[in-house]
C-alpha positions as CSV (number, residue, x, y, z in Angstrom):
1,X,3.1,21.0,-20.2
2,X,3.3,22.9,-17.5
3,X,6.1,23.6,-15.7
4,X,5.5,25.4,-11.7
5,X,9.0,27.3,-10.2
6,X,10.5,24.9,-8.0
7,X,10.3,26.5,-4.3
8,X,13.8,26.1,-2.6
9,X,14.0,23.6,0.4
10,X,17.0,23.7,2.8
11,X,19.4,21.2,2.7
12,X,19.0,21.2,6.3
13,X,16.5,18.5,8.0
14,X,13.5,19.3,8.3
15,X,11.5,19.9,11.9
16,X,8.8,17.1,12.0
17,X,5.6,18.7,12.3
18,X,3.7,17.5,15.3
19,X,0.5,15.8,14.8
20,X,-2.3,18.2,14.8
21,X,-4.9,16.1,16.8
22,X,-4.7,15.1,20.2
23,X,-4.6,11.1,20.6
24,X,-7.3,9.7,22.8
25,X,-6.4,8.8,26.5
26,X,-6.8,6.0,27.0
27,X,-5.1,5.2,23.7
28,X,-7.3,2.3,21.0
29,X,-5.7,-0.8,21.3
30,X,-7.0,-3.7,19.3
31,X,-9.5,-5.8,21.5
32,X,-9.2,-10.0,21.7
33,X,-8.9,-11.7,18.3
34,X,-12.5,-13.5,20.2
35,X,-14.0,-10.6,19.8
36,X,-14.4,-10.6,16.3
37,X,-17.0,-13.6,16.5
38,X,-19.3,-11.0,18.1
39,X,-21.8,-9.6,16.2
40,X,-22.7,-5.9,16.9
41,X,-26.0,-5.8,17.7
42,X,-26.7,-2.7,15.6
43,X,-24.7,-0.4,17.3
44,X,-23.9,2.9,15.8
45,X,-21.8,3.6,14.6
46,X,-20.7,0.2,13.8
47,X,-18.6,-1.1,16.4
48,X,-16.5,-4.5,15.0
49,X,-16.3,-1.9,11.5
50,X,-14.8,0.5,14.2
51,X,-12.6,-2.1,15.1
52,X,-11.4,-3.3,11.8
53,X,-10.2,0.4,11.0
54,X,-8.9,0.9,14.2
55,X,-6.6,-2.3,14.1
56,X,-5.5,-1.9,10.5
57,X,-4.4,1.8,11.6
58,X,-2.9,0.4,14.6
59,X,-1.0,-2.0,11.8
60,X,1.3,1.0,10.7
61,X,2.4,1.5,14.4
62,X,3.6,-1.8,14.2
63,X,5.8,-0.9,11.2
64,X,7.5,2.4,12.4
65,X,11.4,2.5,12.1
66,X,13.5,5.3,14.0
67,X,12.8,7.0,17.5
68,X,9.6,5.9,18.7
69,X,6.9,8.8,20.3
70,X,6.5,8.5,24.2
71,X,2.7,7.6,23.3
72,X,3.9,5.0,20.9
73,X,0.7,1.9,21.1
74,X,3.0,-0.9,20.5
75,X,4.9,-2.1,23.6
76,X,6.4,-4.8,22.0
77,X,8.2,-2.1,19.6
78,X,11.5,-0.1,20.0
79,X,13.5,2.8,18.6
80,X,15.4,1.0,15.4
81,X,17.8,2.1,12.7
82,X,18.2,5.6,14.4
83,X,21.5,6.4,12.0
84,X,19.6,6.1,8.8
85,X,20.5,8.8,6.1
86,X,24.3,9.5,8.1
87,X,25.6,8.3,5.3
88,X,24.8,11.0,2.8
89,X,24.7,13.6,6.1
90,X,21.0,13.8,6.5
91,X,17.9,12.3,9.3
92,X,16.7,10.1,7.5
93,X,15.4,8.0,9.9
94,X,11.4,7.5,10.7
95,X,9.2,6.6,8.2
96,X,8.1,2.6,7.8
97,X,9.4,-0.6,7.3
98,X,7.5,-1.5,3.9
99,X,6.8,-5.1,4.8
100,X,8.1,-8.6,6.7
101,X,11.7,-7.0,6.6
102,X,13.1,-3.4,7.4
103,X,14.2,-1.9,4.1
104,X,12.2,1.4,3.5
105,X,11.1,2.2,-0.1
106,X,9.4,5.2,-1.3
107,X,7.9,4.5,-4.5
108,X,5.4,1.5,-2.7
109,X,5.1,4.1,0.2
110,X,4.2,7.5,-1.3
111,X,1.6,5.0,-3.6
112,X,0.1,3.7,0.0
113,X,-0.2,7.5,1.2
114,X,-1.8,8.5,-1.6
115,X,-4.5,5.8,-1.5
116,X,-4.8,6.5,1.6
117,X,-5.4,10.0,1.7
118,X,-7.8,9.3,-1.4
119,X,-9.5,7.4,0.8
120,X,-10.3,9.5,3.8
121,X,-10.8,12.5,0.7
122,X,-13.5,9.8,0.1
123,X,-14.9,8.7,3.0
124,X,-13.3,10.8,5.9
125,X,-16.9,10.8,7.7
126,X,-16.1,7.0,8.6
127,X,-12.9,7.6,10.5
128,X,-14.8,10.2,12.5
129,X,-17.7,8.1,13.2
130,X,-15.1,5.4,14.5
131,X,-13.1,8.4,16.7
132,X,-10.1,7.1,14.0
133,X,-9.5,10.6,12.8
134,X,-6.4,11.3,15.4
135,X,-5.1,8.3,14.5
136,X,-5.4,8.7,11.0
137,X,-3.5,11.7,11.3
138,X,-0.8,10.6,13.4
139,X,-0.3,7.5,10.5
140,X,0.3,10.0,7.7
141,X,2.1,12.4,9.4
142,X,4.5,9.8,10.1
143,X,4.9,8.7,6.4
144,X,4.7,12.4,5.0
145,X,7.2,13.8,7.4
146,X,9.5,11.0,6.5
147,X,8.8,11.5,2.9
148,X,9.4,15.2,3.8
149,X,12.9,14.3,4.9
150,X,13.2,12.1,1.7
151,X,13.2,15.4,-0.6
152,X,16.1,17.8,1.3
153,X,16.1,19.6,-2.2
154,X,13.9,20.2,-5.3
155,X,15.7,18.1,-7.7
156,X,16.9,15.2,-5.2
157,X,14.2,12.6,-3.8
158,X,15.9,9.4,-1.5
159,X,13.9,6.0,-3.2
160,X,15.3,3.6,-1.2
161,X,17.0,3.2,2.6
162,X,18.7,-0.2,3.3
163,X,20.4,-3.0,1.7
164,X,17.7,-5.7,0.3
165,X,20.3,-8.4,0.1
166,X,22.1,-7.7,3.5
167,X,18.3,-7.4,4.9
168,X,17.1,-10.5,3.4
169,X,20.0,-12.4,5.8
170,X,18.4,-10.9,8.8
171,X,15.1,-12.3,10.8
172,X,16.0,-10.8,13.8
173,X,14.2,-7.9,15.5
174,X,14.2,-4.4,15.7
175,X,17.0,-3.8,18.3
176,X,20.0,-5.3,15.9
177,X,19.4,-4.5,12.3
178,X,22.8,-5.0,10.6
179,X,24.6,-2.1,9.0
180,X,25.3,-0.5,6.6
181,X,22.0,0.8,5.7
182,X,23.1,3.0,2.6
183,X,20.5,5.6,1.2
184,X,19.7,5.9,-2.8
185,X,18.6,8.9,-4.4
186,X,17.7,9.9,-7.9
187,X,18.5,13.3,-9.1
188,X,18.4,16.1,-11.6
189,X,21.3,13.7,-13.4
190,X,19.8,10.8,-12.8
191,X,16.5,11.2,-12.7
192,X,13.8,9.1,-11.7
193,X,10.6,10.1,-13.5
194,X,8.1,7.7,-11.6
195,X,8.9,7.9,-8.3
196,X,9.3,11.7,-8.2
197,X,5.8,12.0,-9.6
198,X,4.1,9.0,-7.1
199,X,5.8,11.3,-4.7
200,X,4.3,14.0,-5.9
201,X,0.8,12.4,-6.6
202,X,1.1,11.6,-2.3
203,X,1.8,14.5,-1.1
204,X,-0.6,16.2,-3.7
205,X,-3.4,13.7,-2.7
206,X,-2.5,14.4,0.9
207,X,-2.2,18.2,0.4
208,X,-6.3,18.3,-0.5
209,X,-7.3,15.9,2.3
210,X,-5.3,18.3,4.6
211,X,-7.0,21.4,3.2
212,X,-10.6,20.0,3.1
213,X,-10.5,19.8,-0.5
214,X,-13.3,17.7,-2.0
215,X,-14.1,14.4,-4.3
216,X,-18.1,14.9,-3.6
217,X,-20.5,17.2,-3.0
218,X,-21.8,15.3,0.4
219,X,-18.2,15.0,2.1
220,X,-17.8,17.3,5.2
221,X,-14.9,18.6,6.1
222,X,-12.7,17.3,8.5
223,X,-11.0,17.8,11.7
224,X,-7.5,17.1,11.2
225,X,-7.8,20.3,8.4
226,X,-4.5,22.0,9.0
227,X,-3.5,24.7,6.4
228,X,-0.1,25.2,7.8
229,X,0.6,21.8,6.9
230,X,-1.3,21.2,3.9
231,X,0.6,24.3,2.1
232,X,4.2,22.6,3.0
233,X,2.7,19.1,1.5
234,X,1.7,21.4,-1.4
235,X,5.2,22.9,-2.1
236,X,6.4,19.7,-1.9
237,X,4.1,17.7,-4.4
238,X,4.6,20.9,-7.1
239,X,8.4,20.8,-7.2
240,X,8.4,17.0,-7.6
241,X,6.4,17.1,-10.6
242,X,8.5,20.2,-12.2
243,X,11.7,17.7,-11.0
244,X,9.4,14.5,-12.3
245,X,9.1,16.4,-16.1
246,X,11.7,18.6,-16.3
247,X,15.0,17.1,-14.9
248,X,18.3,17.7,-17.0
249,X,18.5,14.0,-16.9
250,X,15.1,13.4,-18.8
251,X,12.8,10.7,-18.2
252,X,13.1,7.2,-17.4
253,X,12.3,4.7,-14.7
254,X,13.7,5.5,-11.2
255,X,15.7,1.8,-11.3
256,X,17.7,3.0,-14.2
257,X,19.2,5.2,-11.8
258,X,18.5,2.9,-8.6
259,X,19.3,-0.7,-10.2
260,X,19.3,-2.0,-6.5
261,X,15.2,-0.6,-6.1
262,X,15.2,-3.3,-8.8
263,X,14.5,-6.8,-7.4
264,X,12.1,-5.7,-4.8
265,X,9.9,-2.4,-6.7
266,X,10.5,-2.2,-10.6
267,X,8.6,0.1,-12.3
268,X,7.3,-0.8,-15.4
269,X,6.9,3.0,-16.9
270,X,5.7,6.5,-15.9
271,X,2.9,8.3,-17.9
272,X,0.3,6.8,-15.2
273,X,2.4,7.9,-12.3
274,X,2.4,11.5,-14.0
275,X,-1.2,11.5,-15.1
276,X,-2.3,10.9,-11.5
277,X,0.2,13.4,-9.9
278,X,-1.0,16.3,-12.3
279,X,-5.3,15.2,-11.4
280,X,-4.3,15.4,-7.7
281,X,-2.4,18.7,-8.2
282,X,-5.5,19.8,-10.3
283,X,-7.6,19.1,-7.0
284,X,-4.9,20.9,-4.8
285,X,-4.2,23.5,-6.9
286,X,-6.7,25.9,-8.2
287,X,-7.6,28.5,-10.9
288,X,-5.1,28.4,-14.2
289,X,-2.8,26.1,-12.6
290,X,-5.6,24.0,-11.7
291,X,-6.8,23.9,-15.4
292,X,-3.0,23.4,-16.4
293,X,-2.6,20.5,-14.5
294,X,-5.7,18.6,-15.4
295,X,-4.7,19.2,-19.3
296,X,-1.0,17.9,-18.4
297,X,-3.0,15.0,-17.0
298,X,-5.0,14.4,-20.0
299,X,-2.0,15.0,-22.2
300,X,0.0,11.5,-20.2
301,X,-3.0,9.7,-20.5
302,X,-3.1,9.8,-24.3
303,X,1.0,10.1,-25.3
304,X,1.3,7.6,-22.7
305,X,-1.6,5.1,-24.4
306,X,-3.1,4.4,-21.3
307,X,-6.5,3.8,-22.3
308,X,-5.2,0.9,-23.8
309,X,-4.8,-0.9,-20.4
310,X,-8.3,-0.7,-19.7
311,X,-9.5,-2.9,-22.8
312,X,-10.8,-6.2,-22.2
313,X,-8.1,-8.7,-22.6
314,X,-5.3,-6.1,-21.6
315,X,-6.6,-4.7,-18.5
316,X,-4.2,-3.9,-15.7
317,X,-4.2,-4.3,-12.2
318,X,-4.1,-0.9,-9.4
319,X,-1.2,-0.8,-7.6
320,X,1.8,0.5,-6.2
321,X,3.6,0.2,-10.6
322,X,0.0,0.8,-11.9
323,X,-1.9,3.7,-11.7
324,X,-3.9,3.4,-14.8
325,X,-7.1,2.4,-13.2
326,X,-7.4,4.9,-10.5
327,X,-6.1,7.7,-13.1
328,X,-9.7,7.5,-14.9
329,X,-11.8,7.2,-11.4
330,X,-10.2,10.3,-10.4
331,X,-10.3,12.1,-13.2
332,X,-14.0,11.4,-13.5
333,X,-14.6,12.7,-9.9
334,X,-12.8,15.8,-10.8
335,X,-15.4,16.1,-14.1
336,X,-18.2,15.4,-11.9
337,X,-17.3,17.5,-8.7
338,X,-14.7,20.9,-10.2
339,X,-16.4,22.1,-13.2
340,X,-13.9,25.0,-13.7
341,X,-11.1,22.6,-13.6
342,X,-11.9,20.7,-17.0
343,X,-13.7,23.7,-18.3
344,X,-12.7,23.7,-22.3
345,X,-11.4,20.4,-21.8
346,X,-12.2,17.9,-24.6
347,X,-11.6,15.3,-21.6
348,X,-15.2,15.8,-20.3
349,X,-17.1,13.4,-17.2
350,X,-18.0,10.8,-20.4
351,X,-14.6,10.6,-21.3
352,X,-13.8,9.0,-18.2
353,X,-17.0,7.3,-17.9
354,X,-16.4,5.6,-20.8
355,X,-13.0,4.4,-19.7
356,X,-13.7,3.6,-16.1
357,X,-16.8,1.5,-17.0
358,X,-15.2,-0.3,-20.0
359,X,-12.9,-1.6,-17.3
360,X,-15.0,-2.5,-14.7
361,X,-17.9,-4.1,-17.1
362,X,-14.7,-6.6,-18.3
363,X,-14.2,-7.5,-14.7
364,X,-17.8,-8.0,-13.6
365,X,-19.1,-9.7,-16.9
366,X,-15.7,-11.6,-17.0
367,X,-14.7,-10.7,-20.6
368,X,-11.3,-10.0,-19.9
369,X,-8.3,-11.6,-18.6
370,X,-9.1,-11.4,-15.0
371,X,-11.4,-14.2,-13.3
372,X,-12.8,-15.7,-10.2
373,X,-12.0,-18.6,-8.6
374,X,-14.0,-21.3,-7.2
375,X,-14.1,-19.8,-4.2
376,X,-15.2,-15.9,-5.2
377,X,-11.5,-14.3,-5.5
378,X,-11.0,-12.2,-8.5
379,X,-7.5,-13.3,-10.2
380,X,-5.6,-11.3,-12.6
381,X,-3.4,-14.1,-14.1
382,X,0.4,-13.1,-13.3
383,X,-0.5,-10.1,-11.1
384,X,-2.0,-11.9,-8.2
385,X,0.6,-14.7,-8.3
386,X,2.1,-13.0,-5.4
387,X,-0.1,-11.7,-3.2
388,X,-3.9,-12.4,-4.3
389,X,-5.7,-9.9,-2.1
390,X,-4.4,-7.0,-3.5
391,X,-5.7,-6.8,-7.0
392,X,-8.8,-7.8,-5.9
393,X,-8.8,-5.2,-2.7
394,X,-8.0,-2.4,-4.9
395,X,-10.5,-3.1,-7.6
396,X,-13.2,-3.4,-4.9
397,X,-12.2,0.0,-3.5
398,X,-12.3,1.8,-7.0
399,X,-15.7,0.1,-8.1
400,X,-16.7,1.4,-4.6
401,X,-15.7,4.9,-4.8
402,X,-17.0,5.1,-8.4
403,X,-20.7,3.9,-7.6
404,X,-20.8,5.5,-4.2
405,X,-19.8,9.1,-5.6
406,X,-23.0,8.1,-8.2
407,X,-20.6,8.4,-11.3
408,X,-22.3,5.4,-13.3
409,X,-23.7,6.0,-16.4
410,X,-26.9,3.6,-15.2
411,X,-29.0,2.4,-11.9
412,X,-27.6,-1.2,-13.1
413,X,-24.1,-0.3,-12.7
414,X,-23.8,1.3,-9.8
415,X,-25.9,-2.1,-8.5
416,X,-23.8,-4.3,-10.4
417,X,-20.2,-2.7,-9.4
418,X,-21.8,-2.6,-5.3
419,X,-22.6,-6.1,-5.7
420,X,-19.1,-7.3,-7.2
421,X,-17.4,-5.0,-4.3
422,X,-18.8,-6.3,-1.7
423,X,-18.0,-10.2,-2.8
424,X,-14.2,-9.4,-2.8
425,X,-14.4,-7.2,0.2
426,X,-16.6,-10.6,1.8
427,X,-13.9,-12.9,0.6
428,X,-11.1,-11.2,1.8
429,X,-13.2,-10.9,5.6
430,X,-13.9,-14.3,6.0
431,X,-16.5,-15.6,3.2
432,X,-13.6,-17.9,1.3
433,X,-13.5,-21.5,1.4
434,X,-10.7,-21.5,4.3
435,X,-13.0,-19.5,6.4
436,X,-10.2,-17.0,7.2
437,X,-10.3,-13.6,7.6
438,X,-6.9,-12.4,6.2
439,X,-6.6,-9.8,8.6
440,X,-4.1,-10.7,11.4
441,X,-5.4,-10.3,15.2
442,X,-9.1,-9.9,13.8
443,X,-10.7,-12.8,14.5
444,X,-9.7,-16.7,15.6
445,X,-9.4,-18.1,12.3
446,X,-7.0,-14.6,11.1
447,X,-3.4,-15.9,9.9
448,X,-1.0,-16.8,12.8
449,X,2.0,-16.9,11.4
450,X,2.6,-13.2,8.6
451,X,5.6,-13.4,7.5
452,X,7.3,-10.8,9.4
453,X,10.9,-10.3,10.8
454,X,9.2,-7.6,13.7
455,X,6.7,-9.8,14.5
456,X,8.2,-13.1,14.6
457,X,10.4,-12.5,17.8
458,X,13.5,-15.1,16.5
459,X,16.3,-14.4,18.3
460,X,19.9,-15.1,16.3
461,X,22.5,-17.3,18.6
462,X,25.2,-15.8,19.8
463,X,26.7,-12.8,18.0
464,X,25.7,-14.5,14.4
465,X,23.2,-11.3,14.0
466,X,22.8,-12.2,10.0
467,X,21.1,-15.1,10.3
468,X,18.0,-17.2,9.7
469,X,16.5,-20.1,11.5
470,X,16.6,-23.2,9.7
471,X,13.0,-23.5,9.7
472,X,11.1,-20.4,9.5
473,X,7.6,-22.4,9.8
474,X,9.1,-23.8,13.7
475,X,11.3,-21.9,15.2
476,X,9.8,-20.0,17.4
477,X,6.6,-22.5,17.2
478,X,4.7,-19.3,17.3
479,X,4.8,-16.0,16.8
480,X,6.3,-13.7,20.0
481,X,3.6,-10.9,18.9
482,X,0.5,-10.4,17.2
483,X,1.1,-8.2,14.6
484,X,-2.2,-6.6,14.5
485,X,-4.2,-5.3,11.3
486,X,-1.5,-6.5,8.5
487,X,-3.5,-7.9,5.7
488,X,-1.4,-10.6,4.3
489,X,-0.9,-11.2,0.7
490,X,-3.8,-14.4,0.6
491,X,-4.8,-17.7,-0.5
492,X,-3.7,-19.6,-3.8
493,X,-5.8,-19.3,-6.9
494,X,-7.3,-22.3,-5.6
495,X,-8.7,-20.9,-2.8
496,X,-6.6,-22.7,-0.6
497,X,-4.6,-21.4,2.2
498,X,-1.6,-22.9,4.2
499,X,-0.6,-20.2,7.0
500,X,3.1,-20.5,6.9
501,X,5.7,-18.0,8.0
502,X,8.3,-19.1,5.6
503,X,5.4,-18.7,2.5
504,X,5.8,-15.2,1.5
505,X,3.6,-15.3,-1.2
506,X,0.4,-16.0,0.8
507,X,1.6,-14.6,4.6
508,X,3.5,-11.5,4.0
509,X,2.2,-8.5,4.9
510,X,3.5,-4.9,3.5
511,X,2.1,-1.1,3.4
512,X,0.3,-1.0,0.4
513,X,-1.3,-5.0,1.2
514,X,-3.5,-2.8,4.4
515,X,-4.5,0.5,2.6
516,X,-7.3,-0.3,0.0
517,X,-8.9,-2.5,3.2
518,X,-8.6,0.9,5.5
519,X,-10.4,2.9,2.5
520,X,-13.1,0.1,2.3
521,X,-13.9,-0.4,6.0
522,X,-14.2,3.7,6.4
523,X,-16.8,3.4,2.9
524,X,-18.6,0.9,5.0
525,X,-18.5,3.1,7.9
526,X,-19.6,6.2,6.2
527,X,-22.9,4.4,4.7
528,X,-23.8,2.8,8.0
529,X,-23.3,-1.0,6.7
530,X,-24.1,-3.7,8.9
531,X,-21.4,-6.3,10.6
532,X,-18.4,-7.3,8.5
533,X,-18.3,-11.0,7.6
534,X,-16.4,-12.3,9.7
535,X,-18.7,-11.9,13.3
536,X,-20.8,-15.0,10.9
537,X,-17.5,-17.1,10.8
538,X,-17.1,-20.2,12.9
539,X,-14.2,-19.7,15.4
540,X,-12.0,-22.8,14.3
541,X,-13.4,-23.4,11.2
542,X,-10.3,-23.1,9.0
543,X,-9.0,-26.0,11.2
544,X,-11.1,-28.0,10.0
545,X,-10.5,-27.3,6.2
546,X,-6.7,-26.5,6.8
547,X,-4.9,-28.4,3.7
548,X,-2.2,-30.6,3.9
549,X,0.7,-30.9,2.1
550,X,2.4,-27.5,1.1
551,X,2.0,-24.9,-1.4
552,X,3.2,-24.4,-4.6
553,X,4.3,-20.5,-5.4
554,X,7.2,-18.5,-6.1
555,X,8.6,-18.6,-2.0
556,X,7.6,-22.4,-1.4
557,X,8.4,-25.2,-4.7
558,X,7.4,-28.4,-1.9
559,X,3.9,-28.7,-3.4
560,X,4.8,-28.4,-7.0
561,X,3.9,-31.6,-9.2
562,X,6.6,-31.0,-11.9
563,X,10.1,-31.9,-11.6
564,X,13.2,-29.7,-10.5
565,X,12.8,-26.0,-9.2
566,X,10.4,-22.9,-10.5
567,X,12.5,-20.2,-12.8
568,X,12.1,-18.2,-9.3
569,X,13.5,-20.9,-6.9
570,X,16.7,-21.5,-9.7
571,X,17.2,-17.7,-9.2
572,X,16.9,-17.5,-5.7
573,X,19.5,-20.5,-5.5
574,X,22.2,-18.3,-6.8
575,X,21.4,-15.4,-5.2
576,X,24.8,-14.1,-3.8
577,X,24.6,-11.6,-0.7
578,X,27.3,-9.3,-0.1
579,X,28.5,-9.2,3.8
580,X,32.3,-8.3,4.6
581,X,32.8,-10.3,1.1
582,X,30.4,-12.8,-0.5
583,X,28.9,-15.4,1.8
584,X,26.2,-17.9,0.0
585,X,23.2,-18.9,1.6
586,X,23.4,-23.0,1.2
587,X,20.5,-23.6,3.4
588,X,17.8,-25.7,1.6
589,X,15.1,-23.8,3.3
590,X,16.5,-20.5,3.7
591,X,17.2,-19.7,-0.6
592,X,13.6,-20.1,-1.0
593,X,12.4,-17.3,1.9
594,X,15.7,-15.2,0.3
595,X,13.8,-15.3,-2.9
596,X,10.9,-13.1,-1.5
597,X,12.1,-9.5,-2.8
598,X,13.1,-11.0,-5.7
599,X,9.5,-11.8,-6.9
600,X,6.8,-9.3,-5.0
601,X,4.9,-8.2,-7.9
């Protein structure tokens, strides 16, 4: 293995690095949801693909915690948990809210900067052609100076800021968030192996986009190309994976350490999180140590048995605990595109080939576990239970990058895996039997009601600040703000779709939920693709198709035909919160929405 000096970073906290770009003046605000009923007309570039990017950008404004910019975009937004990290003596304030709520966790975060930055690595030329680049910047800065803060010290990384029990008794907004907001860290003692390496695999990722780095031999470089600040990402992603391998406290899962990360983010190991830390330090990195870290990379993904989640029957899903998938798309861009890099390698491009398309054949010929629906959704059984977009998204975005960076071993792949692509992506934008668009703010039909504390603009009586309304789904009968861009977490394997604020399954939106949508509207972008679906979808269509009744998922047992309550809803019943001693949450409605960390997958 190989083991890099750790670089020494102050204890002190760390100046915030000012966004390279200039924003635009005017700023981009997200147009009328009207306006996504109107077809282009061929403009160029695309103008509603323009849009899409721009708004689900404009979606991580939304989620910003601490002081707020003077050129902050959201007006409805305001400075919020300001003391964050006083309680360990360190700013750790900034950085986002990770979903409907205001607890900030690093392990689903550093997973959406990565993708993100793997993205734009990608297709960067689509955020230029939509004058998104600025914006794009300002996004990640904001996440990578926060994760910046989040490491004061080699061997010490912060996973988790806020109480998940004390936050889940709170639907207020931003101005009142109840204390204490106590900060978790994993250490050289106790270690956290996977979220110091996902930590390290962002700010790796990140590192190259910053420093022009490349995935293809077509991509041009960039304007938001900053050295400066790519070597800092750099110094930062190299001592997390020495702390990630090499920590006196050995390896193991970062809840072992953090048992309160547990309910809401547990991982479920770390040889992928490694593997795809060392291939993007392999890409930042260059020469020998370049060469080292792809063979570390190589050496995870075969102790670790991770080939074995890519066989038909077993195949996992890419996300925020699972890597797996995007560990053998990478690595085959890195075969294709830095010869010297895998140079003596027995890990060559059909390595990866071989592994990537074995996964992606089991998807498209449906010989594995996954399958559609009626409607067009692809379903991984157990995996999309909670948030069915996501699984689907991310799979449409790797098939994407694969065939677009001409990786397949045949013509009738690359086809094949465009084709399947495009369906989710379709789907997700509008082409489902509810004819929604699960973008909020994107269109008429878009979800009205995420489930989102921000957004939601409830107001707790009196001085009762930890409290719920009785009825989530009424009160207020609608939302105070339109909470722009959030992709919510999507329809029942059924197809069908309820809209309800108290549903958290289908309506909440989170970090990583948005990110494989941004990376698929800039592909679209970059090869000049015509209107997304949704300018063809009927404004008021989903009215008309609407279901009654009430769904039946881990947040919401109403619609379920068997008797007594779900193992989840039994759980959530005795969930106790700690506040000034133990209060229990007796109201009918509100155990079920206090269930929602407990279950995201």
């Amino acid at each position: 293995m190989l083991f890099v000096s750790p670089l020494v970073i102050p204890l002190v906290t760390l100046q915030t690095v000012l966004a390279q770009l200039p924003l635009p003046n005017p700023p981009y605000t997200p147009p009328d949801p009207d306006q996504g009923t109107q077809p282009s007309n061929a403009s160029t570039p695309n103008s509603q693909w323009s849009t899409l990017l721009g708004n689900l950008l404009y979606f991580y404004d939304e989620q910003r915690s601490g002081k707020l910019p003077s050129n902050e975009r959201v007006p409805w937004r305001n400075d919020s948990a300001l003391d964050d990290g006083s309680d360990v003596g360190l700013d750790l304030s900034g950085g986002y809210y990770d979903a409907g709520d205001y607890v900030k966790y690093t392990f689903p975060l550093s997973f959406t900067l990565m993708s993100i930055c793997w993205g734009a690595l990608d297709a960067g030329q689509g955020y230029e052609a939509a004058n998104q680049t600025a914006y794009l910047d300002d996004m990640l800065r904001w996440g990578l100076d926060w994760l910046i803060k989040a490491h004061p010290s080699s061997n010490t990384l912060f996973v988790q800021v806020g109480d998940g029990n004390l936050d889940n008794a709170y639907w207020g907004g931003d101005r009142s968030i109840p204390p204490p907001r106590p900060s978790y860290q994993i250490n050289d003692t106790s270690p956290g192996t996977d979220a110091a390496a996902q930590a390290s695999a962002a700010f790796a990722a990140c590192s190259s986009l910053y420093s022009n780095r490349t995935l293809s031999t077509s991509s041009p470089s960039l304007t938001l190309a900053n050295d400066s600040y790519a070597s800092t990402l750099h110094s930062h992603a190299r001592d997390l994976y020495t702390f990630a391998t090499n920590a006196t406290g050995g390896m193991q899962t970062y809840q072992t350490a953090v048992p309160q990360s547990a309910d809401a983010y547990a991982s479920s190991g770390y040889s992928d999180d490694l593997a795809i830390a060392a291939l993007f330090l392999a890409l930042a990195d260059s020469g020998l140590n370049a060469t080292a870290y792809y063979s570390d990379a190589v050496s995870w993904y075969f102790s670790g048995s991770l080939q074995q989640q890519l066989v038909a029957g077993d195949e996992t899903v890419f996300n925020w605990d699972s890597k797996t998938p995007g560990v053998v798309v990478l690595a085959a861009q890195l075969a294709a595109t830095n010869s010297d890099v895998v140079s003596g390698s027995n890990a060559t491009l059909k390595v990866w080939q071989n592994a990537a398309e074995g996964y992606f054949d089991a998807i498209v010929n449906g010989t594995g576990r996954s399958h559609l629906t009626q409607g067009g959704l692809l379903i991984f059984p157990g995996d999309s239970d909670e948030a069915s977009l996501n699984p689907a998204l991310n799979v449409a975005m790797l098939m994407t990058r694969y065939a677009s960076a001409n990786l397949t071993s045949s013509q009738d792949r690359h086809d094949r895996y465009m084709v399947f692509a495009q369906r989710q992506l379709d789907y997700a934008l509008g082409k489902n039997p509810m004819s929604v668009p699960y973008v909020v703010g994107t269109h008429p039909n878009s979800p009205h009601n995420p489930h989102s504390a921000l957004a939601t603009g409830y107001a707790p009586p009196g001085n009762a600040s930890l409290s719920a309304p009785d009825n989530l789904d009424s009160d207020p009968p609608q939302e105070a703000y339109v909470l722009y861009g959030g992709v919510v977490g999507g329809p029942a394997s059924d197809d069908r779709f309820w809209d309800l604020r108290s549903d958290w399954v289908q309506n909440e939106v989170a970090l990583d939920y948005t990110a494989p949508l941004l990376t698929l509207a800039a592909q679209a972008l970059a090869r000049g693709e015509g209107d997304p679906y949704y300018t063809q979808v009927k404004a008021g269509a989903y009215d008309d198709v609407r279901p009654s009744g009430w769904p039946c998922d881990a947040a919401i047992q109403t619609g379920c035909r068997h008797t007594g309550l779900s193992k989840g809803g039994k759980i959530a019943v005795g969930v106790v919160v700690s506040v000034v001693g133990l209060v229990i949450i007796g109201l009918g409605a509100y155990w079920v929405w206090r269930s929602r960390r407990n279950s995201r997958y």
